[in-house]
Structures are given as C-alpha cells and as structure tokens.
N, C-alpha and C positions, 0 to 999 in steps of 0.2 A: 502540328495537329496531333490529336492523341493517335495511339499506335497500342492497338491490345486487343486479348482475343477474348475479354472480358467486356469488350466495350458493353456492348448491350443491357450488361448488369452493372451500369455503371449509375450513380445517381444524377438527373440530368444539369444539376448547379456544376458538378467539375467539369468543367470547360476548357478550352485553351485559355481563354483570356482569366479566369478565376487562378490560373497555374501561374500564370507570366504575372500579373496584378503583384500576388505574394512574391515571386519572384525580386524583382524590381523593388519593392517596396523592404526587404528585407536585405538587399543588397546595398537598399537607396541610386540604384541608377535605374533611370525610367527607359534604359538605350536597348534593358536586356530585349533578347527577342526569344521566345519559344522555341524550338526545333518539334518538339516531340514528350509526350509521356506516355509509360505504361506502366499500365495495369497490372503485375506480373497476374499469367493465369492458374488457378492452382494454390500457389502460397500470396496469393494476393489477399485474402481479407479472412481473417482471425476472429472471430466472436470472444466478444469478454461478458463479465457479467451485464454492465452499462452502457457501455460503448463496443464497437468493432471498430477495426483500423484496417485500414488499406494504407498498401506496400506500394511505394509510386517511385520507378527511376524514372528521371527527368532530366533532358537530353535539351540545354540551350545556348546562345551564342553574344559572346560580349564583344562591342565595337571597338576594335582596335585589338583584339588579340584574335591570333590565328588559329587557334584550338579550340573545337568544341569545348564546353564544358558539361557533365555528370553529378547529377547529387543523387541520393537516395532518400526519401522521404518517408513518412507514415503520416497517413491524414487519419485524425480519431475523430470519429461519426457517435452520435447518440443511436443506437441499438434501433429503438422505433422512438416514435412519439409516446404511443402509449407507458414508455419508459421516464421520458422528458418529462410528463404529465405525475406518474408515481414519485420522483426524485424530487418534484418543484418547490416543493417547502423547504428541502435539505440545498437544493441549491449546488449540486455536486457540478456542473458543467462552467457558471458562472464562475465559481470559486477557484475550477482547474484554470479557466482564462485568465484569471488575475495572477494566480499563482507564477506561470507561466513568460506571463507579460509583463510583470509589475514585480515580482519578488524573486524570482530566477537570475534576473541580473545581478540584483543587490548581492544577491547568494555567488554568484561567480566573481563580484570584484573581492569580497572577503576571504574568497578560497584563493586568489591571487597572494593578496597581505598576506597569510597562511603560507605560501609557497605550494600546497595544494592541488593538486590535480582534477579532473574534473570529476563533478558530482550529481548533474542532472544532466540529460539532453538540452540540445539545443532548439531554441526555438524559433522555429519559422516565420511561425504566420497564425491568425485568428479571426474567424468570422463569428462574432458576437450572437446575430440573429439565429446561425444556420447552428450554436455553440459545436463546433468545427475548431481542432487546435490541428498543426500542420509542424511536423518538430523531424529532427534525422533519423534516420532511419538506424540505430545503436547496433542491427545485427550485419549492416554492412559494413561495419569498423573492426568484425572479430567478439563482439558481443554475443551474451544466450544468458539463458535461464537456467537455472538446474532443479531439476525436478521436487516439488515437495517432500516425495519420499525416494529413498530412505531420510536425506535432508542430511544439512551440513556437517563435517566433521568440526573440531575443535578450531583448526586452525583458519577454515573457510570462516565459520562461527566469530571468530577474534577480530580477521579484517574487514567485518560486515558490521560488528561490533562500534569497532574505531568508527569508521563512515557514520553512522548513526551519531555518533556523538558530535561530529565534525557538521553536520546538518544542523544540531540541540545547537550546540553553543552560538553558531554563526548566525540562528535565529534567534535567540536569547538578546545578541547584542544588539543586530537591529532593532529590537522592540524596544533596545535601552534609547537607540540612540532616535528614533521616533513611533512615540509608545503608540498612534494611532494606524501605523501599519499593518497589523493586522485585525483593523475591527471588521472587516466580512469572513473572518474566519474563527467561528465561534461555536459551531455547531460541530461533533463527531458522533460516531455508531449512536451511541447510548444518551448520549446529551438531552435536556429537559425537553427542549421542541421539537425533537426528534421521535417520531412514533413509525416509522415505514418500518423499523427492523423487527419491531414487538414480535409480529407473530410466527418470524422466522426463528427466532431465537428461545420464545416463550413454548411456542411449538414442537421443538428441538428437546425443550428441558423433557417438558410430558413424554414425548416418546423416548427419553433416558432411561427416565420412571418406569415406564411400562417393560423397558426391559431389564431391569437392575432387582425388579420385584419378584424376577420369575427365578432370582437367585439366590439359595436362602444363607450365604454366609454372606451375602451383602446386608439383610435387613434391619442393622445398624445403622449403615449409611444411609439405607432406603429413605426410611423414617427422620432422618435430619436433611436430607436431602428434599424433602416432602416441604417438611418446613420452610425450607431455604424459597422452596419456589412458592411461596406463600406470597411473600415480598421481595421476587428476585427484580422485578422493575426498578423498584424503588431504590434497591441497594448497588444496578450496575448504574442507577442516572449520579450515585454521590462518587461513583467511581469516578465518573466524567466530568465531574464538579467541577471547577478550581477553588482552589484552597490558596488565597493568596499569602498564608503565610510558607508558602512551599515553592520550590523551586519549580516553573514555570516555561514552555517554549513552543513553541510552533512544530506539532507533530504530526508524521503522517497516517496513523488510525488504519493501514492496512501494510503493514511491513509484513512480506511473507516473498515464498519463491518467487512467483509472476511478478512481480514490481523488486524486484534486484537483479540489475542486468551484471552480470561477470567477463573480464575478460580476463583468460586464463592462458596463458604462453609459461612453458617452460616452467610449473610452478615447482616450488622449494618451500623449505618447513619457515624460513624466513618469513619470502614472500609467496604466502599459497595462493595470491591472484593477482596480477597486474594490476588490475582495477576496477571497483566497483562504482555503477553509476542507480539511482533511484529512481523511479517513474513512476505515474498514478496519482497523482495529488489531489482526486476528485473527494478524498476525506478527509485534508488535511484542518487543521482546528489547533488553536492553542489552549496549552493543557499541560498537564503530567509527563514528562518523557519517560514515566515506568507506564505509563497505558502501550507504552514503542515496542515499549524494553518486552512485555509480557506478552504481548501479540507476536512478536517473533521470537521469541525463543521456546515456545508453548505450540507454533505450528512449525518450524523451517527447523529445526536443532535435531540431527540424528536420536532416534529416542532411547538408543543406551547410554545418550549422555541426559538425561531427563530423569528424575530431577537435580539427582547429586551434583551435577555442575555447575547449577544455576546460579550458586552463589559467588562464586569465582568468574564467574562471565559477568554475571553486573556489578561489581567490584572491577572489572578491566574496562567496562565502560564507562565505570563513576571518573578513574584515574585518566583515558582521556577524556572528557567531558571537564572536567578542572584542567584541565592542561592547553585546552586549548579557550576556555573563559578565559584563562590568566593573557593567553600569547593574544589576544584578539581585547586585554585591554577593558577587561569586563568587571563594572566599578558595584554594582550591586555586590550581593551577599551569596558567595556562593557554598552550594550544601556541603559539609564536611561527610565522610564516609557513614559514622553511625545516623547523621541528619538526612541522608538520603536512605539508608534501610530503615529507615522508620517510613518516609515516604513512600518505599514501596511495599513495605509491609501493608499498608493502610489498604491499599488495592488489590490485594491475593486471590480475590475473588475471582480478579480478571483473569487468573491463568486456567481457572476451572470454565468460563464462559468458553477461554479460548480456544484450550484444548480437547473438552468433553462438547461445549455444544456446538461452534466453530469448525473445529479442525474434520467433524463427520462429513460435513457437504464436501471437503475439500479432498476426500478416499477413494481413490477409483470412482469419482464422478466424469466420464469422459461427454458431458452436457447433456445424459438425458435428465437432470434434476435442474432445470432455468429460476429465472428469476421469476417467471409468471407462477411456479408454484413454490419455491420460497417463501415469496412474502405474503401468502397467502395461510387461511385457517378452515379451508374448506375440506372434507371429509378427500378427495384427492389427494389435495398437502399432507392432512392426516398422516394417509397410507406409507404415502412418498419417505417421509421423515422416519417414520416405523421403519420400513426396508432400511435407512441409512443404518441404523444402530443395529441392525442383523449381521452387518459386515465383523467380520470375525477380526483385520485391524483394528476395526473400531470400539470393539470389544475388550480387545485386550490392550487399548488406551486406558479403558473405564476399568479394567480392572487393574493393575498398575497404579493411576494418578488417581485415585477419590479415596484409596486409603490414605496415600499420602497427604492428598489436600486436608481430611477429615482431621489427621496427625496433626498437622500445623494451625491449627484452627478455623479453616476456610468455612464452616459450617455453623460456628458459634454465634 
C-alpha cells in the first residue's frame, strides 16, 4: 500500500493496483506484488510548463527471490485539464506517448549497433486516457540539470553537441528504413497548424519594441525590427517548413538546460561529462536539425561564447552528424559542410526568436510568469511581458545579439 506524507495531495487514479499493473506489465510477470510506494514529501512534485512530475520510490517483491526489490520512478501528469484543452490541437501529451512507447526502443537498439550509451530514459509505463507517462527516475542514477545561466562552457557545449547528433542521425535512418514512422510527428513551435504559441511570442516581439524604442542608438534597428514584426508569423512558419530538398530528421523543438540531464563524475577536458541523456519530447516534429541546433546554442551556451563560436560548434556537429549517418549505414544524400551552412543560414531568424524573444521568460523566472499568461494577449500578459524586457540580463542580450543579427542579415 502507499506509504507517504503526501498522500492526501495525491491524485485519486494512483493506486496500489495502478503502480503494481505498470509494474508487472513492464517487467512482464504478472507474480510481481506491491510492498509499498512513496510519495517523497517535499521534493516530490516539480511544476513544468505542461506537465508536473511526481518523484515515486517503489518498494516491491518478486517470487522466487529473497530481496525486496527498489526502483525510483517519475510519473508525468498534465498540469490541469485546462492545459490538456489549450495544447489539444498540437497534440504534445499523445505525441510524448508514442514517442516513448513506439520510438525510444527503435532509438536504443541503434545506439546499441552504434556501441553507444544511453540516450533517453527508460520507459515504464503509459496510460493513454489519463496521457500519464511513468519512466525512471534519471536523478537517482547521479543525474541533474545545470542551470540556464551562466550555461554551458565549451567543452560541456561539444559533448551535448555530439548527443544531439547522435539522436539526428539515428532518427534520420529510421525514417529511411520505414519513411511512415514518423507521420504523427509533424507539427513544432511555429508549424502552419500551430497557433497556441502566436501570442506568446508575437507579444514578446511588441514588448522588445517598446523597449528598444526608448533607446536612441538603437533606432536603426528599431525601425527594421518594426518591419520584421510586420510578417514575423509568416516568416518563423517557413522556418518550420520542410524543405525536402534539405537534410531532414526528427527533432526535439525545445533543447535547452531542463530537458539535458548530465552526469558529471570526475570530469576532464576530454571527457567533461560522463553522460548526457534527453527528455521532454512533448515537441518533437520532423524537420530541420538547425531549428535544434539554434534553440540550444542561442539559450543553454555560456554568452561569452555567443556569438563568435557559433560557427565552430555547428561545424563539430555537422562532422558528427556525418560520421555517424556513414557508421549507422545511412544510403540517402547526406549534407556536405557548405550544404548544411547554407541550410542553416536559411533559418537565422531563429536564433533572434530564440534568444531576444525566447530566452526573456526563461531570466530569473522562478514561476511567477505561468503558462496561463504566456499564451495569452490580454492587457495582464501585456504588462507581464513589459517587466520581462526591464530585466537588466535581458537587456544587455538585446543589446549585444540585434546588432549582431542586424550585421549578418537577420532583418533583410
């Protein structure tokens, strides 16, 4: 039976018998028996933007051996309904269950061929109706996160880098090897049937605006900046596009600190992490692997290495992202180096979304700015947004990266 000083706040489907079910079924012996789960109290339940997770050690007993047995868990919940209801055309809860269930394997027997280590959590267990994913618990193995800011150095940067590619390619070849594997995964952030994010983002711009204007050696940029937000829908949906003459793969659409779990023993300029595993795949979509590339090195990348490194980091992930198409057998066309900076050239845009309208919610937000007024365009939201761009980090982002972006053409 459960055992926790949580119970009370607990929701009433987890059960004993909901715990031992997945148990049993994931083990495939129907003999297991329950002992016990808790709740821890305290560090037991985490708000995220869409979902909250609860932290469950589970305490059960198999027939024929004499030792209890201990797993640690994370069960991920839908936040409310009212969220369930906001997200139901994008489909993010659905999409993590398959991902999970259906392409996580495929992804671990290729990281096997690969010689590879692991790369996603493992996964438990799934209730469909209740969309309920049930996977181990990563920070009872010596796993964490490291903080958005200050954010990566080089060499953290490089082997986070590698991983990412190691994800690109091993999805690249399943699509070769059956192209309909990913037809429920087609929608990300910005994608054409995608509208929940509009007025987080378009709302974001405006209050850029309002304070870039009150600056007067910016009014260069003001004024092209103005323009830009003219038609800035229009031009992040062709970010999203796919362009089949372009190198193509199954990406995850929010690579940043909270979704790269690190384990870090004894690091060295070699190996600056034991090893990196990924989680969150409530965005994932096939697409562009520079939509990956520019989401995380635009939020997670220490910002004195911003931008002058940029080009030498995705040049170390172009070399493995080919190296490991070639070992995994990969008979399509793969990009040669000037064929993929052209590629990412094409979406530059993205790194101004990510890091000027993006990366503001993500500054000393410790959750009083929720998703109930994110996605909204109401004179509240309004305000909310305003304050973010008062932040004096967030400031001297915008002033730093929009000459630059302005230099490279982002505004043309």
């Amino acid at each position: 039976m459960s055992d926790n000083s949580a119970a009370n706040s607990l929701p009433e489907w987890l059960t004993d018998a909901f715990m031992e079910g997945h148990l049993r079924n994931y083990y495939k012996n129907n003999d297991i028996k329950l002992i016990r789960f808790d709740v821890k109290s305290g560090a037991g339940k985490d708000e995220g933007f869409m979902s909250s997770m609860l932290r469950t050690t589970v305490k059960y007993s198999v027939p024929g051996e004499d030792d209890d047995k201990t797993i640690n868990l994370i069960i991920k919940v839908p936040v409310s309904e009212e969220t369930v209801d906001t997200f139901a055309n994008y489909d993010v809860y659905n999409r993590e269950i398959e991902f999970y269930g259906d392409i996580a394997p495929k992804i671990g027997q290729k990281l096997k061929e690969l010689g590879e280590v692991q790369l996603l959590p493992e996964s438990i267990g799934v209730c469909k109706t209740r969309k309920i994913m049930i996977m181990e618990d990563l920070g009872a193995k010596g796993y964490g996160v490291l903080p958005a800011q200050p954010g990566y150095n080089i060499a953290q940067t490089k082997a986070i880098l590698k991983r990412m590619a190691t994800l690109h390619a091993i999805s690249a070849v399943l699509q070769e090897e059956n192209p309909n594997i990913f037809t429920n995964f087609k929608s990300g952030h910005f994608s054409r049937d995608v509208d929940v994010y509009n007025h987080m983002y378009a709302g974001n711009f405006d209050a850029l605006l309002e304070t870039i204007s009150t600056w007067p050696e910016f009014s260069m940029y003001t004024e092209k900046l103005r323009r830009t937000r003219e038609d800035v829908v229009e031009r992040w949906r062709r970010i999203y596009d796919v362009n089949p003459n372009h190198f193509n793969t199954l990406i995850h659409d929010d690579f940043w600190p909270p979704n790269i779990m690190l384990k870090i023993n004894n690091p060295t300029e070699e190996q600056p992490l034991e090893n990196v595993v990924f989680i969150d795949f409530q965005m994932t979509f096939w697409s562009s692997p520079t939509i990956d590339l520019y989401f995380f090195l635009n939020t997670s990348v220490c910002e004195s290495f911003r931008p002058h490194r940029f080009d030498e980091l995705v040049e170390y992930y172009h070399q493995y992202l080919v190296q490991f198409l070639q070992r995994l057998g990969y008979k399509k066309h793969i990009p040669t180096w000037p064929e993929f900076q052209e590629q990412y050239q094409e979406r530059k845009l993205m790194a101004f979304i990510t890091s000027c309208l993006e990366q503001p919610i993500t500054i000393d937000n410790n959750g009083e700015l929720g998703v109930d007024v994110l996605l909204k365009n109401d004179e509240t939201a309004k305000n909310a947004k305003r304050t973010l761009y008062q932040k004096e980090k967030v400031q001297l982002i915008l002033r730093k990266m929009i000459p630059y972006y302005d230099q490279i053409g982002t505004f043309d």
